[in-house]
N, C-alpha and C positions, 0 to 999 in steps of 0.2 A: 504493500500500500504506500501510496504516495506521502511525504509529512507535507508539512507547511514551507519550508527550506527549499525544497526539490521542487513546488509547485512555480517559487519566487525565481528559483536560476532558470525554470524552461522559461518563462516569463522574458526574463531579460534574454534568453539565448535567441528567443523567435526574435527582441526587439533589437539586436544588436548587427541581428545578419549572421550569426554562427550558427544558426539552423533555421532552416529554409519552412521547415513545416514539422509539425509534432504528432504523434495520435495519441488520445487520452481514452484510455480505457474505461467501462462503465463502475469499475470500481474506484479508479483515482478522480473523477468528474468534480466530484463535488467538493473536494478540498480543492481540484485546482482551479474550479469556479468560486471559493470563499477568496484566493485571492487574485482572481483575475479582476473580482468587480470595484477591486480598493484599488485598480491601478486608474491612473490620469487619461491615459491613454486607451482604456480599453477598448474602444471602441473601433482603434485599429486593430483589435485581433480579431479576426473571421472563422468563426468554425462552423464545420460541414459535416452536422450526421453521418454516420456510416453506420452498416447493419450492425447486431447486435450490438447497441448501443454507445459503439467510442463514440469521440467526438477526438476528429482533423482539424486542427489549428493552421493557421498562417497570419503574418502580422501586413497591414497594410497601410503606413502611415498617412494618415490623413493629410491637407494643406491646414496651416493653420489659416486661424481667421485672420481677414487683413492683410494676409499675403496674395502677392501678387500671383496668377496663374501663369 
């Protein structure tokens, strides 16, 4: 099982570019959704069902607001 620790470095690994995309098992979900949603950014992470329940992560940095396109 996932702790809290391991949830925070995939976290930064998707945000940093040292990993491209994660799969989160139906048993680590929920700790790594307790700290996905205290992140600033979360909302660049995308995750995509997969059968029996993981869930595929990928980070996709949003524009900030006020920046130019």
């Amino acid at each position: 099982m996932m702790n809290e620790q391991e949830a925070k470095d995939i976290l930064e690994q998707l945000r940093n570019g040292t990993q491209q995309k994660v799969l989160i098992s139906k048993d680590d979900f929920m700790c790594f959704r307790a700290q996905l949603v205290l992140q600033k950014d979360r909302e660049a992470f995308v995750g995509t069902a997969d059968k029996g329940g993981s869930v595929t992560y990928v980070y996709t940095p949003q524009p900030e607001e006020g920046q130019s396109h």
